[in-house]
N, C-alpha and C positions, 0 to 999 in steps of 0.2 A: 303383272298378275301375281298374286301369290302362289304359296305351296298349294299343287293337290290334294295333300293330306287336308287341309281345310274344306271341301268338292268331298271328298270321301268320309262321312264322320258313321262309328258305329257307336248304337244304342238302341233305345228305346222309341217305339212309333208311340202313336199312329198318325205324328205328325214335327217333323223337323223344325217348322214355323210356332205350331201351336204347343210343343209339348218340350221338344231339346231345347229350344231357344229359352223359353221361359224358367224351365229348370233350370239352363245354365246363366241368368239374370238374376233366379233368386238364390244361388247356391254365393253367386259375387255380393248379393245385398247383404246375407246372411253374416258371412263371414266378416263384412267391412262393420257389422250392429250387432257386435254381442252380448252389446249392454240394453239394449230393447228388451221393454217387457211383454210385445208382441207386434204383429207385421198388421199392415194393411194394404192389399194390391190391386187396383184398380186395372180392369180392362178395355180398352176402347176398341171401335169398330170391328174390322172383320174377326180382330181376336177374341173380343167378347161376344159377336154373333155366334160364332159356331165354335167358341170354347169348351163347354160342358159336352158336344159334342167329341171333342180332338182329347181329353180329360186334360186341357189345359189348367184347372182348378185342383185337379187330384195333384197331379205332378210338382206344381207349385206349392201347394201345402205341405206334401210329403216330402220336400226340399226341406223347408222352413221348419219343421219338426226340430226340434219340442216347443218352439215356440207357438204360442195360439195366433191365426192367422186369419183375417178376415178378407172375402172374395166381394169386390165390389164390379156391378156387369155394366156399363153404357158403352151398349152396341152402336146405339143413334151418337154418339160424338169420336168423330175423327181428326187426330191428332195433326198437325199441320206436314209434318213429314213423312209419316208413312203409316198406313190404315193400321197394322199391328202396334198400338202403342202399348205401355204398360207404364204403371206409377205405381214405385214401392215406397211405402212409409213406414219409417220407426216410429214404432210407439212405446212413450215413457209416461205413465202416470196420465193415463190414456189421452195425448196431449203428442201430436206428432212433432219430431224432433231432427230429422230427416228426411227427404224426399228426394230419388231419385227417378227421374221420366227416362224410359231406356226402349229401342222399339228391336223387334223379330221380323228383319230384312231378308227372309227366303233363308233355307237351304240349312237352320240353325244358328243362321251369324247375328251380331247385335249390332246398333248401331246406338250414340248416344243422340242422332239425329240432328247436331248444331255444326258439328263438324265430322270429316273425313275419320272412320274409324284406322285408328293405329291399325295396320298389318305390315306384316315382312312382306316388300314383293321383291320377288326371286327373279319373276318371265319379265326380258327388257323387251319381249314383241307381246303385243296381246290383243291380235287380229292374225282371223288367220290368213289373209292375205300377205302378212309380211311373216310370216312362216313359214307359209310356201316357198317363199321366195329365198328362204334361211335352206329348206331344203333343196332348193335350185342350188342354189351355190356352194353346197358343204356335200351334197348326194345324200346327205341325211335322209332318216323321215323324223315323222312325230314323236315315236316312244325313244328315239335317241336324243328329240332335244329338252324332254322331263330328262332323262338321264344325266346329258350332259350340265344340264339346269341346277338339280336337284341333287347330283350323286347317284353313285350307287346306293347310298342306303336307303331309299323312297324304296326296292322292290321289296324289301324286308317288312315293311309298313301295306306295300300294296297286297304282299303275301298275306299278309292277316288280313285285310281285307275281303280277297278272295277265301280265305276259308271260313268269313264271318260270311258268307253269301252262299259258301255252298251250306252249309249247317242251318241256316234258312231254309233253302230248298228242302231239305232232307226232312227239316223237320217239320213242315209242314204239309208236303206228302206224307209223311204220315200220321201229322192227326185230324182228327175229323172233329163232327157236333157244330154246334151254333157259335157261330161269330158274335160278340160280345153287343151292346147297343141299342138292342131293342128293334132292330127290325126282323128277326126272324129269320137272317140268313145263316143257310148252312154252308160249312166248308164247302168246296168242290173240287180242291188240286187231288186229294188222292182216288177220288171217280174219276176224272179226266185220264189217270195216269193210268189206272185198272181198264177203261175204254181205250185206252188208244192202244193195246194188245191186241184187240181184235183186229185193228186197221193194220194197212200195210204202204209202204210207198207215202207219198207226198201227205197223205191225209195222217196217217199214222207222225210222221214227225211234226204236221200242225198240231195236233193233240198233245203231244209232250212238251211242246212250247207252252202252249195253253196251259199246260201242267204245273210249267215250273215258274210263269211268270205269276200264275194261282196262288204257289204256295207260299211265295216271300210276300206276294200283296197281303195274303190272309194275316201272314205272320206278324206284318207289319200292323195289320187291320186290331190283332189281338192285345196288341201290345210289346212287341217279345222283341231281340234283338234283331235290328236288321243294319243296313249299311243305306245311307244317303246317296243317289247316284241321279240326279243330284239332290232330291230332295227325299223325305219317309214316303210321300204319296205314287215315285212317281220309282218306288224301290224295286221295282218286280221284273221292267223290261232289261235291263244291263245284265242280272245273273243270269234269266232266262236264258237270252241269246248264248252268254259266252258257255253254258252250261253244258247248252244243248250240243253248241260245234268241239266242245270239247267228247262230250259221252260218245257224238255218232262223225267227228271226222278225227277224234285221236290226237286231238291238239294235245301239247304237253303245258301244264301248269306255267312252266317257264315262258310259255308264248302266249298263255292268256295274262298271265302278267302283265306283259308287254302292249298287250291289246288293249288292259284296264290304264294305263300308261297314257299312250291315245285318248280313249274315252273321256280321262280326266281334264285332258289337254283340252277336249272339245267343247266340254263342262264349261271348263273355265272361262273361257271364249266370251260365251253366253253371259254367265257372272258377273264378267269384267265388264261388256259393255252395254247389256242391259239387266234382265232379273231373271232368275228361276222362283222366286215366292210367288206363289198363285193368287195370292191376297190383290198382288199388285200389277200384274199381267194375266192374270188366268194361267189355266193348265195348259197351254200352249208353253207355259216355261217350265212347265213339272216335266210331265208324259213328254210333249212335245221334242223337250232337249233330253228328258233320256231315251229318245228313239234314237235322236241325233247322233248323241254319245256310242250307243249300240250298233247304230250302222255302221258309223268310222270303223270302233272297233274288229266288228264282223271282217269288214272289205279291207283290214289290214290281213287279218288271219289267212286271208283267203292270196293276201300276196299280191294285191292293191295296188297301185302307186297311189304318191301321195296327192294328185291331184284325182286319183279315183276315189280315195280314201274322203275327202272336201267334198267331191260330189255327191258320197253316200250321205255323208253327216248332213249337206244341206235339203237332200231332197225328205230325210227324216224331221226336218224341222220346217220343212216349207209346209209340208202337206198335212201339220198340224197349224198352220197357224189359224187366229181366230178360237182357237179350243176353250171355250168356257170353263168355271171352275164353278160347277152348282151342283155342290154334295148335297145329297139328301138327310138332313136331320142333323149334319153338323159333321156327320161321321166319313171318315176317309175309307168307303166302301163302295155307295153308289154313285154315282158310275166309275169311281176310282179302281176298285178290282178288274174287274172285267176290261178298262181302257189299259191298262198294264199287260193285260194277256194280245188286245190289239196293237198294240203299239209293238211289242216285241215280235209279230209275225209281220207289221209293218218294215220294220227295221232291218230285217230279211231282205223283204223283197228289194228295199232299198240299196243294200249291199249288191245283189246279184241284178239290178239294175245299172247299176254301178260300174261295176265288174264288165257288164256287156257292150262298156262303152270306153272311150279313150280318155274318158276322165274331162272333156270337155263342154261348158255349158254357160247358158246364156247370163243366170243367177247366180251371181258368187254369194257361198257361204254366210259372209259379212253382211252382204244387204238382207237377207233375211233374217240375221237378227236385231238389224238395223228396225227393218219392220216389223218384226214380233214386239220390239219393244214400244214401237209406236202405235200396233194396233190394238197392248196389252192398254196402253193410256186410254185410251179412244173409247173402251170396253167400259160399260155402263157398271158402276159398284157391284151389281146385284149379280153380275156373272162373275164376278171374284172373290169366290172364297164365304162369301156373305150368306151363303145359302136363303137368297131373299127372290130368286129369280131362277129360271129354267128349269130342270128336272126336278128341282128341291121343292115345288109348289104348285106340281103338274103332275101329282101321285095319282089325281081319280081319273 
């Protein structure tokens, strides 16, 4: 597996698939064709379905700047390797001169799709099955074998992290008005966080979860810096969680560090041996694994072992699976915000599910992503990402 730092990327939403990934394709064409007298880039399936939705077209031209840039859309043609294709061309003397096909493989990463993209991998295990077994034998857990894996200096990188997540939070409680898009939604994390004052006990801290997994989705939703955990859509459940046990059990920054450590660990898991792009599995690999990610985290905080810690993460991705990906209009809002603010009260319970038990159980970790990646295949185009099917066509 590779670095976490790759699992955790900050930037700009409102989509890591449709909006990082393409930016960071044309910022590499850009730079390799300075002698072009302008670009041309062609997008195929799910990325040209619900591009102008994700402003897969904005992000890519304003890449390409100053160059003049032309946006070509066929949604209807799928590339042989992976539904996100893209095709850049230089153009000289309006007569193309270069042509690179490069696809958005989940999470912001790119593939040249003929072979094995070049990465550094770091992790010699990458199941967690044989992790486990690395902490059977060393007494370890999870955030000590990112440490031991990676160095110390990954908490320095996780540290910015964590405060590229709380500044989300923050800043999205407190702004308000209508989310960009055209559908007419308004904010709701800093109402959520004004109502759950009046509440008390159990309902009062589901509200502020509600609150703040709100305010990074919206954040995300506007466009504005957020953190990939694992994906731009699926940004809101991972701060949420660690936000909340930090503000109401006093955790110190140094141990949600170590928590986001884990998280990434669990991330990666997914990553490595099937997908977090939604194009290609549905939101079973967005939401789903960052519930995952959140509950391990959660059930380490809480003093977990590391086969309760497994338990939590699987039962967060179990009881997503099957999760369709059918945004409404293209946009990472319906039902994207609101499954952000579920998934992170799921992740909860999942943790203190967890916790109530000795960490043993009939599903290991592994086979459920074993199956989310086979249920993600299985899954009809039009529930991934294509917004051609379920909620996206069932408005009246």
């Amino acid at each position: 597996m590779e670095s976490i730092r790759n699992l955790y990327k900050i930037g700009h939403g409102p989509s890591s698939s449709h909006t990082m990934a393409p930016q960071k394709a044309a910022q590499k064409f850009k730079d390799e064709n300075q002698y072009a007298d302008s670009f041309r880039v062609t997008l195929y399936g799910s990325l040209a379905a619900t591009g102008k939705g994700h402003m897969t077209d904005i992000a890519i031209i304003n890449t390409l700047l100053p160059f003049p840039t032309e946006i070509v859309w066929q949604p209807e043609i799928v590339l042989p390797y992976h539904t996100n294709g893209m095709k850049f061309e230089a153009i000289v003397k309006s007569q193309p001169v270069k042509e690179w096909i490069v696809y958005s493989i989940g999470g912001g990463d790119l593939s040249d799709g003929t072979s094995e993209t070049k990465r550094e991998i770091l992790y010699g295990k990458s199941t967690m099955n044989t992790i486990l077994e690395w902490c059977q034998q060393t007494g370890k857990t999870f955030w000590e074998y990112v440490e031991d894996t990676e160095g110390k200096d990954i908490y320095e990188y996780l540290l910015t992290v964590w405060k590229t997540m709380e500044a989300a939070i923050h800043r999205g409680m407190d702004a308000e008005g209508l989310l960009p898009g055209g559908l007419g939604l308004q904010r709701k994390s800093s109402m959520y966080s004004i109502k759950a004052k009046g509440y008390q006990g159990s309902m009062r801290s589901r509200a502020l979860i509600y609150s703040y997994a709100l305010a990074v989705s919206e954040e995300n939703a506007s466009g504005n810096i957020i953190v990939t955990a694992p994906t731009c859509g699926s940004c809101g459940v991972l701060p949420s969680v660690l936000y909340h046990l930090k503000m109401n059990h006093d955790f110190s920054d140094q141990k949600i560090i170590r928590a986001l450590a884990t998280a990434g660990l669990i991330g990666n898991i997914v990553k490595t041996n099937a997908s977090v792009s939604g194009a290609e599995v549905g939101c079973q690999g967005e939401v789903g694994v960052a519930c995952a990610m959140a509950a391990g985290a959660a059930c380490q905080l809480f003093g977990g072992s590391p086969q309760q810690v497994e338990y939590a993460a699987e039962m967060g991705l179990e009881h997503h699976l099957g999760l369709t990906c059918d945004p409404i209009c293209g946009l990472v809002q319906v039902p994207c915000i609101e499954r952000n603010a579920f998934a992170a009260a799921r992740a909860l319970d999942s943790c203190s599910f967890a916790m109530l038990s000795d960490g043993k159980h009939l599903i290991s970790f592994d086979k459920v992503v074993r199956t989310m990646q086979q249920t993600g295949h299985d899954l009809p185009s039009l529930y991934k990402e294509t917004s051609t099917g379920g909620l996206a066509v069932n408005l009246e």
